[in-house]
N, C-alpha and C positions, 0 to 999 in steps of 0.2 A: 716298545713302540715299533709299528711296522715303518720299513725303508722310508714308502710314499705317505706315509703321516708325518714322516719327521721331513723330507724333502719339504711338502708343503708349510708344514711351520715354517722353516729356515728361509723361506719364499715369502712369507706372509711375515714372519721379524723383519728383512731385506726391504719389504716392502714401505714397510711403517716407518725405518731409520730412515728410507727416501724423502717419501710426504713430510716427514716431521723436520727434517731440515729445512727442507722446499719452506715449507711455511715459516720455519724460523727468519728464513733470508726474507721472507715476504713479509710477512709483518713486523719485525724489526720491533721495537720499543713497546708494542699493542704488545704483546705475548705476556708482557709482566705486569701491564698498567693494572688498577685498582681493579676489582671486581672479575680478576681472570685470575686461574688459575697460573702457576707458571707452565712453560711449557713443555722442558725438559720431566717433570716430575708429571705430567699428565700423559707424555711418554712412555715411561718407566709404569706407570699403573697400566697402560691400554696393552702394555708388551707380558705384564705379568697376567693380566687376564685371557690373552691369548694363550697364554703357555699353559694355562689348566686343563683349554680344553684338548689339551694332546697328553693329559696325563692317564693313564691307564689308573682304571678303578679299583680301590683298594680291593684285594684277593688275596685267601690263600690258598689259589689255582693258580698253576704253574701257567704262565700263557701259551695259548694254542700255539704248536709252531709252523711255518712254513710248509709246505707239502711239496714244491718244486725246488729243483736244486740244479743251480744253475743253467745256463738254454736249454738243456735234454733232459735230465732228471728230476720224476719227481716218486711220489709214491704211488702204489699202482693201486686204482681202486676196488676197493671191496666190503661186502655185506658187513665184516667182523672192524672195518673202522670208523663205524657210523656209531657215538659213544656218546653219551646224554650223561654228565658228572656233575651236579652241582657242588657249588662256589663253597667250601664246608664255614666261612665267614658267616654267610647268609642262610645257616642252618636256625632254625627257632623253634620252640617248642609250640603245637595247636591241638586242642583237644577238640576233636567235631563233635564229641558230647561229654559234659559235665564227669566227671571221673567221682565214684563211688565208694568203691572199695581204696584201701591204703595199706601196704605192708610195712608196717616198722621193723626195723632189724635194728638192736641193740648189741655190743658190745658186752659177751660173758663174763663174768666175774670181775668184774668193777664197781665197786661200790656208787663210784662218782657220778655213773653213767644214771644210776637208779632215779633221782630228782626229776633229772632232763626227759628220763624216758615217759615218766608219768605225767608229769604237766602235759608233754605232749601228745599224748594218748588223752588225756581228759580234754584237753581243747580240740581234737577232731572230732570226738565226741560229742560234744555239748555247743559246740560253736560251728562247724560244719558239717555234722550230722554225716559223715561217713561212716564206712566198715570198716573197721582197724582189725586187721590180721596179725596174731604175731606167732611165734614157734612155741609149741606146746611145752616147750624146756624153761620159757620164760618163767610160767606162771607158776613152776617150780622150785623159782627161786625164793627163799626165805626168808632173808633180807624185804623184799618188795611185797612179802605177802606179809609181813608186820608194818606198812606202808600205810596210815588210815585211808589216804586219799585213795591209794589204787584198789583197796577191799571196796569201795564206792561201784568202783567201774568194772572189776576186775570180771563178773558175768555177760560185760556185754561184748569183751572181744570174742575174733573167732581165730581157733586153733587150727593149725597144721603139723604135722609131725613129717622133721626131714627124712627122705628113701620112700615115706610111703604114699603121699599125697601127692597129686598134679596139681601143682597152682598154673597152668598154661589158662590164657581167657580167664582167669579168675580176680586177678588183680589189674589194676587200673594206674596206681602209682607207688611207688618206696620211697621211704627214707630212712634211710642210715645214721644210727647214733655212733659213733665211735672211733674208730683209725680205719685203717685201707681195709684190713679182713674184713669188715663190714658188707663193702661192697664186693670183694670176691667172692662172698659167700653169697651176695643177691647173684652177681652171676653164675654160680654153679647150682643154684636155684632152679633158672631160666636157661635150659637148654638150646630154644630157642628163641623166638621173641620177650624183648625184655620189656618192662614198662619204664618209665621216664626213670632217672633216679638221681632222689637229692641227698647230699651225703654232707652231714654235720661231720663236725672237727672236735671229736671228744677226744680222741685217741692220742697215742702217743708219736709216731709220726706226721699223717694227715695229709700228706702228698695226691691221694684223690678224694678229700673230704673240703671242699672249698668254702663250705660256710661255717661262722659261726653261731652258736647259739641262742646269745644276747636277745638278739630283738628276730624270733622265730616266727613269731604271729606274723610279721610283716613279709617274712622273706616268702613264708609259704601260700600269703591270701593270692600277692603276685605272681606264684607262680601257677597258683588253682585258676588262675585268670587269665592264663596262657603268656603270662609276663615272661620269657626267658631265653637266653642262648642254651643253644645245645652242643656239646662235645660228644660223637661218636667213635666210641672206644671201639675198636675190630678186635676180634679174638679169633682163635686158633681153633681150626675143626682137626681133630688128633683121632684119627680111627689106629684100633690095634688088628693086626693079620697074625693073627697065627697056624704056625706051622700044621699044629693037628687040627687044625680046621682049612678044609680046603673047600667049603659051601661058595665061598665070595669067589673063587677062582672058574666054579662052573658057570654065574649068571652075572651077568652086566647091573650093575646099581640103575635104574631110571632117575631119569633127572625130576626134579618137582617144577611146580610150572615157574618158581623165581630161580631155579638154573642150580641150586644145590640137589648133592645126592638125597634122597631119603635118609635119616637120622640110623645109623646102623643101632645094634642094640651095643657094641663096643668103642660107640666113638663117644667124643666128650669134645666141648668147647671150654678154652680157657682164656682169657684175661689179661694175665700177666706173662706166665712161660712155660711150657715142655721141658723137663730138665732129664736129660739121661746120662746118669753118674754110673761107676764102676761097683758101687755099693758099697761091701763087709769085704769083699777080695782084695789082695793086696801087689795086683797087678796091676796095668795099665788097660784102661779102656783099648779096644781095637772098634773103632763103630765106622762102616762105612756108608758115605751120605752120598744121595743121587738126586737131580735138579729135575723135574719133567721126566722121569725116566735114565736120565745121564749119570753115568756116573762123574764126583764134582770128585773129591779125595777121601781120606782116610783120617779120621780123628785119632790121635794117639796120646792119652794125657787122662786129669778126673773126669773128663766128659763131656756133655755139651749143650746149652741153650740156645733153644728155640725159642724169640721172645717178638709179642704185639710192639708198637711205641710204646704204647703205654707200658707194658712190661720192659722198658729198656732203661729206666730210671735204677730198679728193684734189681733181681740178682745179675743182671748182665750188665749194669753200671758198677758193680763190685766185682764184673769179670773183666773188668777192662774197656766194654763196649761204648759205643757216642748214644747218647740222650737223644732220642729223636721224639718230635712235636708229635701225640696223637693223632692228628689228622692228614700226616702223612702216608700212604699206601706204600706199608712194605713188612718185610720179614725180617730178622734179626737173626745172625745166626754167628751164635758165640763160643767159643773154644773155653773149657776150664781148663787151667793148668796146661795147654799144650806141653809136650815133650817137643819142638820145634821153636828156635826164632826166630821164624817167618810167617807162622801160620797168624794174621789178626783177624780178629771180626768182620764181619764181612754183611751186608746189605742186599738183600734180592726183592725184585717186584712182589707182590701182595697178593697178585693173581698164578705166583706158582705152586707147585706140589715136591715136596721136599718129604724126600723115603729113607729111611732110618734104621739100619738093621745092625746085629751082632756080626763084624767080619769074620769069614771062614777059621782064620789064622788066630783069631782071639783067642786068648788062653784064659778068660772069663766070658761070663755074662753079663749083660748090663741091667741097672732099674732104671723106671721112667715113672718121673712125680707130673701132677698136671693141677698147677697151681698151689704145689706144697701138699696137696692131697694125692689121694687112689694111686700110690706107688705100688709097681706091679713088675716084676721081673720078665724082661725083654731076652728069649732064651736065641740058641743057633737056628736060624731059619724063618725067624719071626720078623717083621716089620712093622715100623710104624710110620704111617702116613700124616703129613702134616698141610694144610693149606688156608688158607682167609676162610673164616664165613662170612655168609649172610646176615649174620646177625649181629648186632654191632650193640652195646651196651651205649644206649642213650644219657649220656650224666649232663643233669644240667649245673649250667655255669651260675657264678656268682655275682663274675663281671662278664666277661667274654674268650673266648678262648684262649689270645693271646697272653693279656692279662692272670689269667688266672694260671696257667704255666709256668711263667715266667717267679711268677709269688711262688707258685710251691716249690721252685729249685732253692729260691732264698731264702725260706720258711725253712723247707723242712730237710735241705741238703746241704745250705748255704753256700749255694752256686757262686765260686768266684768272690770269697769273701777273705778281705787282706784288708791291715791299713794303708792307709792313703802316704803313697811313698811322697815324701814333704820336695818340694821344687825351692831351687836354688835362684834366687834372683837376679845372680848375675846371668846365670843360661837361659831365662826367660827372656830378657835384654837383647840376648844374643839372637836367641830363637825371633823374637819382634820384628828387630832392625835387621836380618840378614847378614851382620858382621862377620867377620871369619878368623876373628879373634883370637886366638887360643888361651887354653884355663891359665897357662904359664904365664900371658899375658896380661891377664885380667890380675894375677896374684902381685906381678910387677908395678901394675897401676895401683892395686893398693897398698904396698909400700911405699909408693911414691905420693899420697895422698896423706900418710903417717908422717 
C-alpha cells in the first residue's frame, strides 16, 4: 500500500472511531433498543469495509515501486522504462478462432498409456471433428496396432516424422499423455511459438502434467471453449559459437520485429536446463561464466546449470538450488559438485545474457546437454551463449497457477512432508495464558496433584 493510501485510511479509521462514540454519547440507550442494530458491531463492520478498499488486488506482480527517493532523488527518465507486463494471475487462455488441428504426444513404451491414448484420439475424431496429429513412430507400435478400436481410426490421423517435418502454423493445440518428457518433447518440437498445451498425468512423476484423465471429455470440451488459466513456461534461447566458425563475428544478428535475434541455425530453446558437465574426463571442470559481457567467476567442480523456474524443481533442485514459481522472470544458475564452500546457487534477472566457455587453464573440455538431449562437446575457445526467449511454452492449468504448483511439490516431490510433531498440553496452557511457568514447575505441580 502506497504512504498516502495508508495515511488516508488511518484518517478515515480516526475518523469513524470519532463519529461513532459522538453518537454513542448521543444516543445513549436508542443504539441497542429493538429494531437496531447494536452499535459497536455496526462499527466494527463499516471499519472492515473500509479497510478493503485499501487492499491491494490480488497479484503475482511485484507492485510498482516508488520512482522518487527522498526530496532529491528519484529515477531519471527514459524511453527503456516505459514497460507494459501483465499481471501473470490474469493470464487465460482465448482462441480468436476455433482451433482444428490437435497434436497428441503419447508416452513411448508404456503399455498403460495405449487405452488413454486411443479413446482420446477416437473422441476428437468423432465428437469434435478435429486433425489429430501424432509422430509417425506411434503408428508403429505393435501393441496399438492389434488395438481393434485404433485399426478403426488409425487412417485418419496425420503423420509427422521428428528432424524432418515443420509443424510451425500447423498445429492449433497439444495434449500430452504421460510424465514431464511429454511436454519437453512438445517443447523441443516448437522452436518457436508454441500452441496451448494440456498435459495428462500418466507418467511416473507428473510435476508438469496437472490433469487427470478420469473425466477427459469434460476437462477438454472447457478448454476447446476457451475455459482456462494459463502458466507461461520461459525457456532458454542457447546458441553455440564456435571457434572454427567465425561467420557470426563478422555481421551483427538483426533483431526481428518482437525484439529476438533471428533463430540461428545453432541455437536451441530449452524448458527445463543447459547442463555443462566435465563429461568421461577425470578432471575437474575449469568453465568461465560472464554476465552481459562481465566476467562473474570460475566454476571448478562436475559442472554447471543453467535452469528456467520451471527447470528449478528437476536437476538443479537435486543440485542444491531453491524451487522457484514459473511465473517468475529469472535465470538459475547452479554449481555441480563445486570444489569450493562458498560458491551457492545463485539467481540473475531473466533479461540477461549469460556466456559460457572452456577456461584457458582447463585441463579438459567440457559437454553441454539441452534438456537431456543434443549433447555436444564444448571444446577451447568455443562459447555458449545463454539468455530468456520470446517464446514461452503456454501450459494450461488445471486449477490456476498457484494451486497447481503448490499440488505438484506435494504430489510429486512431497514438498515439506513430516508427521505432525504431537503438542504438549501443558505448553499450549502456557503458550494461551502467557505464564512464565517453567516445565520444572509444571512437573512440581503434578506431583503435588498425585
Amino acid at each position: 500500500m502506497r504512504e498516502e493510501d495508508l495515511q488516508l485510511a488511518l484518517q478515515m479509521v480516526a475518523s469513524t472511531s470519532v463519529s461513532s462514540s459522538l453518537e454513542e454519547e448521543n444516543d445513549g440507550a436508542a443504539a441497542t433498543s429493538p429494531g437496531n442494530s447494536p452499535k459497536p458491531l455496526r462499527r466494527v463492520l463499516d471499519l472492515s469495509e473500509r479497510r478493503k478498499q485499501f487492499r491491494r488486488t490480488r497479484s503475482l506482480n511485484a507492485p510498482s515501486p516508488v520512482q522518487q527517493f527522498g526530496p532529491c532523488g528519484r529515477i531519471m527518465k527514459n524511453s527503456a522504462m516505459v514497460m507494459q507486463i501483465q499481471d501473470p494471475a490474469s493470464q487465460r487462455l482465448t482462441w480468436y478462432k476455433p482451433p482444428l488441428t490437435v497434436l497428441v504426444i503419447k508416452k513411448v513404451s508404456d503399455a498403460s498409456v495405449l487405452a488413454p491414448f486411443v479413446y482420446l484420439v477416437d473422441w476428437l475424431l468423432q465428437e469434435k471433428n478435429m486433425v489429430v496429429w501424432v509422430e509417425s513412430a506411434v503408428l508403429e507400435d505393435v501393441q496399438l496396432n492389434e488395438n481393434v478400436r485404433f485399426k478403426a481410426i488409425r487412417d485418419k490421423l496425420v503423420t509427422f516424422k521428428d528432424g524432418r517435418d515443420d509443424l510451425t502454423d500447423r498445429i492449433d493445440f497439444i495434449v500430452c499423455l504421460g510424465g514431464d518428457g511429454t511436454l519437453l518433447y512438445a517443447s523441443l518440437l516448437f522452436q518457436q511459438s508454441v500452441p496451448p498445451v494440456m498435459a495428462f498425468h500418466l507418467g511416473s512423476l507428473g510435476f508438469l502434467t496437472p490433469f487427470r484423465f478420469d473425466n477427459f471429455e469434460e476437462q477438454l470440451t472447457s478448454v476447446l471453449e476457451g475455459h482456462a488459466a494459463l502458466t507461461l513456461r520461459s525457456r532458454l534461447r542457447c546458441v553455440m559459437h564456435r571457434r572454427s566458425d567465425r561467420k557470426h563475428e563478422a555481421k551483427t544478428l538483426e533483431a526481428d520485429l518482437d525484439g529476438e535475434a533471428r533463430p540461428a541455425a545453432n541455437s536451441i530453446l530449452v524448458l527445463n536446463e543447459v547442463v555443462i558437465d566435465r563429461g568421461p574426463s577425470p578432471y575437474l571442470s575449469n568453465i568461465d561464466l560472464f554476465l552481459d559481457g562481465k566476467y562473474i567467476t570460475s566454476v571448478q567442480g562436475d559442472g554447471l546449470i543453467v535452469s528456467t523456474p520451471t527447470g528449478s524443481t528437476a536437476y538443479a533442485a537435486a543440485a542444491g538450488a531453491s524451487m522457484i514459481h514459473p511465473s517468475v522472470p529469472a535465470i538459475m544458475v547452479t554449481p555441480i559438485c563445486p570444489h569450493s564452500l562458498s560458491f551457492r546457487p545463485i539467481v540473475v534477472p531473466a533479461g540477461v545474457e549469460l556466456k559460457i566457455s572452456v577456461s584457458p587453464e582447463s585441463r579438459n573440455t567440457s559437454w553441454v546437454s539441452f534438456d537431456g538431449r543434443n549433447r555436444q562437446e564444448l571444446f577451447h575457445g568455443d562459447s555458449l551463449r545463454v539468455t530468456t526467449s520470446i517464446y514461452p511454452v503456454p501450459c494450461i492449468c488445471a486449477q490456476d497457477q498457484i494451486s497447481d504448483w503448490f499440488a505438484s511439490l506435494a504430489d510429486g516431490l512431497h514438498w515439506n512432508v513430516r508427521k505432525r510433531q504431537k503438542c504438549l498440553d501443558e505448553l499450549s496452557d502456557l503458550t494461551a495464558s502467557g505464564s512464565e511457568d517453567t516445565l520444572d514447575e509444571i512437573e512440581n505441580m503434578k506431583l503435588y496433584d498425585v
